[in-house]
N, C-alpha and C positions, 0 to 999 in steps of 0.2 A: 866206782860204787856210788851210786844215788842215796843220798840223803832224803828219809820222805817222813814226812810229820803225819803221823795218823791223830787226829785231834776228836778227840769222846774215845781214848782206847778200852776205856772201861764198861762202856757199853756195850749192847750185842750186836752191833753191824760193825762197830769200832774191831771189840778182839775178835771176831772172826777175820776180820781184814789181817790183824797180826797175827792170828794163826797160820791164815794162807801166805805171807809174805813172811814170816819167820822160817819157812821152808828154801824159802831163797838164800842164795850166796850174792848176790848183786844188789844185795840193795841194805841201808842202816835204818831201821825204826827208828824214829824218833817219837818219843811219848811224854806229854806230863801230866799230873794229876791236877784234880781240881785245888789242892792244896799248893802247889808248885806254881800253878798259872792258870791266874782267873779270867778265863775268855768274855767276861761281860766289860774287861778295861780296855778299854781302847789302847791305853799307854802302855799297860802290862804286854798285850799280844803283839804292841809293835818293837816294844824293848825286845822279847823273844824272839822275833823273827830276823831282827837287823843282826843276833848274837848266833843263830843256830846255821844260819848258811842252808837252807832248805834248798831241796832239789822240787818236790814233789808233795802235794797236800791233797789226801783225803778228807774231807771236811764230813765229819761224822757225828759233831757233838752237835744234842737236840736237847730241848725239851721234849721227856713226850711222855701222852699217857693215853686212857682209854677214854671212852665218852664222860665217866663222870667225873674224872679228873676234868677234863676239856671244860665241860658244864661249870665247875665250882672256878679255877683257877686262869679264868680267861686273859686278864692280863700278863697272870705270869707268863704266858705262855705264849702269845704275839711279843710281847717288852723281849725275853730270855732270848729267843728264836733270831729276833730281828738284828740285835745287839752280838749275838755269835757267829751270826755268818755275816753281818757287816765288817766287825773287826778283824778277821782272816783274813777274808778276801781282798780285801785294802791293803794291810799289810803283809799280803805275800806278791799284790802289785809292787805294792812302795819296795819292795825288795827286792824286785824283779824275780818272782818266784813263776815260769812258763805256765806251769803246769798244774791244774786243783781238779777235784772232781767234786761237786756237790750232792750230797745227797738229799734230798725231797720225800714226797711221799705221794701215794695214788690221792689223797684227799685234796689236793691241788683240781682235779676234778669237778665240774659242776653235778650238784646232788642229782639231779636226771636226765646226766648224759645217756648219749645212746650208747649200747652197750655191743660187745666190749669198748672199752672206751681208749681213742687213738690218742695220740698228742698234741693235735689240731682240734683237739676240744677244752681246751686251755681259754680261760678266760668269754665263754662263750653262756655262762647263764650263773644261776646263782648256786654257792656254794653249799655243804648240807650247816644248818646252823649250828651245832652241837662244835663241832670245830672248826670255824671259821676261823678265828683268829688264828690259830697255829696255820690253816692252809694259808692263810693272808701272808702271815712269814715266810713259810716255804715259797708260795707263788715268787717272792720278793725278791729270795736266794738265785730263785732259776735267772732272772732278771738282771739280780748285779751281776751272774755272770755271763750275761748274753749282753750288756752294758759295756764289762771291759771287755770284753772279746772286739767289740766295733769300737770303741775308743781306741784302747793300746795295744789291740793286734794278739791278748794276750789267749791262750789254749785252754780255756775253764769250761769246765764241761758240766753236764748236769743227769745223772739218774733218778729215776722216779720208782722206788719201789711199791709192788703191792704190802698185802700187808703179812710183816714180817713177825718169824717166832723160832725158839731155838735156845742153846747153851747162854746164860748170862742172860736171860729175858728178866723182865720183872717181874713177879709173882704177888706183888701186895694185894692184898683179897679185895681191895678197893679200886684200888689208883692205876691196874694194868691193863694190858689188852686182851683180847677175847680168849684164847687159846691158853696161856700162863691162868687166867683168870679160874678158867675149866679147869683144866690140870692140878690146879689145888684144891678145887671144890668137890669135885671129885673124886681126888685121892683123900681128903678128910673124911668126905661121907662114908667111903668105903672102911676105913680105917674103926671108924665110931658104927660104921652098920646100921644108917641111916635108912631108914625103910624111902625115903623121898631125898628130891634134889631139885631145887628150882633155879630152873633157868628165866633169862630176862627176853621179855619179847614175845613174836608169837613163834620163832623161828625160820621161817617164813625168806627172811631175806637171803641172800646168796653173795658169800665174799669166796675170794681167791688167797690163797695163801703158801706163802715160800719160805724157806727154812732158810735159815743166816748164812749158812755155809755156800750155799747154792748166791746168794746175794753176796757175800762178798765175791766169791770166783766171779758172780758178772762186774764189780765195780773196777775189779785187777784188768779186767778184760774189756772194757768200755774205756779208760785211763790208758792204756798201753795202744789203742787202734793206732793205724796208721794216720795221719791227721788228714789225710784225702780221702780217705775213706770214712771217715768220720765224718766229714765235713759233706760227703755225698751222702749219706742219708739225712742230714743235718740242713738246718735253715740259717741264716743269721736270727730272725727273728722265731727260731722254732728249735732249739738246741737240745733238747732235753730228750732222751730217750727212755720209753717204760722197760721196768724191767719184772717179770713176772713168769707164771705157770702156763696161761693162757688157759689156765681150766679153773672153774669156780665148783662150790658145793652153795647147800643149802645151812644154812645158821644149825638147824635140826641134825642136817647127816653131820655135823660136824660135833654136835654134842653126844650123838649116839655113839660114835666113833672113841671118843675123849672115853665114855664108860667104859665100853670095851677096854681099851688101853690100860684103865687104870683099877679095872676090876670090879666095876660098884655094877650091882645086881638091882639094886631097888627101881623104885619109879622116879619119872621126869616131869615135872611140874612147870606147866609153862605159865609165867606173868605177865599176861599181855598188857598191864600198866606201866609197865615199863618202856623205853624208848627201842626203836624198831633200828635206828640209823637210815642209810641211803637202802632201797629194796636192791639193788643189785650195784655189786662192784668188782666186773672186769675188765683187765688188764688189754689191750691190743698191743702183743707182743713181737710182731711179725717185721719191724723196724730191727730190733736187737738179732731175732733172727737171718734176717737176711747179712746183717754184720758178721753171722758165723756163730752163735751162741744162744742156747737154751737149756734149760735147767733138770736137773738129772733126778734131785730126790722128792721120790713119792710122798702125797699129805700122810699115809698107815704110818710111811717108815720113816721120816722126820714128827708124826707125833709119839712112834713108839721112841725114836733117840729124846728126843726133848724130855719125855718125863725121865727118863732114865737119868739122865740128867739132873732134873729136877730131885730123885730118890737120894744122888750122889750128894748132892748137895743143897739141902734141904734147913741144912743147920746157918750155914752162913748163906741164903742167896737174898740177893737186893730184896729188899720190901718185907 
């Protein structure tokens, strides 16, 4: 039985990954909380690593939030980012750990890539500025481990999700991302019988979006490839593969949608002083596919599970 350190398990890409590996008989979670083990000490992460006997490391713990988090909190969030997957990664070297998967984020991206946008457009123009520093960190991640991979021979791998939403998302009416953010706005306006509801932007842009469950089943599935086969869609200097829908909407059909879902009948008030982000952001998924894998649940029927979710748990969820 494999020993595997899921690290952020309290996050939502973190317990979906225990949800789907909690079905297994082959394998031990390993989890600690942020109370247990503080992943910003270099000395803390490496005491746990030399005591735990790791087989296998999901690297899941992030800083993250949505643009106005990004906006207000920019150090935290390059400083947090950088400092979390440097001490893992090190320390699952220093311990001879084979095997990590990192996770990243589509925003590694340059703001006007061509679109859909491949993996070969990594580091080729300027980033959107709104989250640079967090892409600066993720960039950094895919790096260390395309770094030890040519130093120590070691099997660290990198996924790049679109963007993600789902069971354990964060809901703070500020500090989340686009879909949790709706979801709540939403479902309050409805609740109060809000004749209006203002959304941010002109909506206009176009993202892509994948539900947690569908992302963790590809990171179990990218983590387990055979390593030849990996390594034949794979570059030494190009290791990271997208993982996504390969289908985008519009900012707009995605808030239409969110009413439906959650019942609000009134009007949609659009603020176009508000920030726009990148005009389009998709995925070139066709690398993961050709691996054998693509993703099963619809935007309807992972925004109708998420809020339902959100219903269930509305008293205690993050934010």
């Amino acid at each position: 039985m494999k020993r595997v350190f899921i690290a952020g398990h309290n996050g939502m890409v973190g317990s979906a990954i225990v949800r789907a590996l909690s079905a297994r008989d082959d394998v031990e979670i390993i989890t600690k909380s942020r109370k247990e083990l503080n992943l910003l000490s270099q000395q803390d992460v490496n005491n746990f690593f030399s005591e735990s006997n790791i087989d296998e490391v999901y690297l899941a713990a992030a800083k993250v939030g949505g643009i106005q988090a990004n906006n207000e909190y920019p150090a935290d969030f390059i400083y947090e980012n950088l400092m979390i997957e440097a001490n893992i990664i090190q320390a699952a070297h220093a311990n001879d750990v084979q095997k990590l998967l990192f996770l990243g984020s589509s925003c590694i991206y340059p703001k006007l890539a061509e679109q859909p946008m491949t993996e070969e457009v990594l580091l080729t123009g300027a980033l959107e500025p709104t989250n640079e520093p967090y892409a600066v960190a993720k960039i950094a991640g895919i790096k260390l481990c395309e770094s030890y991979n040519r130093q120590y021979g070691r099997d660290y791998r990198s996924v790049m999700p679109t963007n993600l939403y789902g069971p354990n998302d964060n809901f703070h009416p500020e500090n989340s991302h686009v879909i949790p953010a709706l979801l709540r706005r939403f479902h309050e306006a409805a609740e109060r019988r809000d004749a209006e509801v203002v959304a941010w932007g002109s909506g206009k842009p176009k993202r892509e979006f994948l539900h947690v469950d569908d992302m963790a089943a590809a990171s179990i599935y990218v983590m387990e490839l055979n390593e030849a086969a990996y390594k034949a869609e794979t570059q030494p200097m190009l290791s990271h593969i997208n993982v996504g829908t390969g289908v985008d909407c519009s900012i707009k059909e995605l808030v239409v949608t969110v009413a439906k879902v959650t019942g609000f009948g009134g009007n949609i008030i659009w603020d176009s002083s508000r920030p726009d982000g990148s005009p389009r952001k998709l995925m070139d998924v066709s690398r993961l596919k050709r691996l054998g894998w693509q993703s099963s649940i619809s935007l309807k029927e992972g925004l109708s599970q998420s809020y339902k979710w959100f219903l269930e748990n509305q008293d205690n969820f993050r934010g």
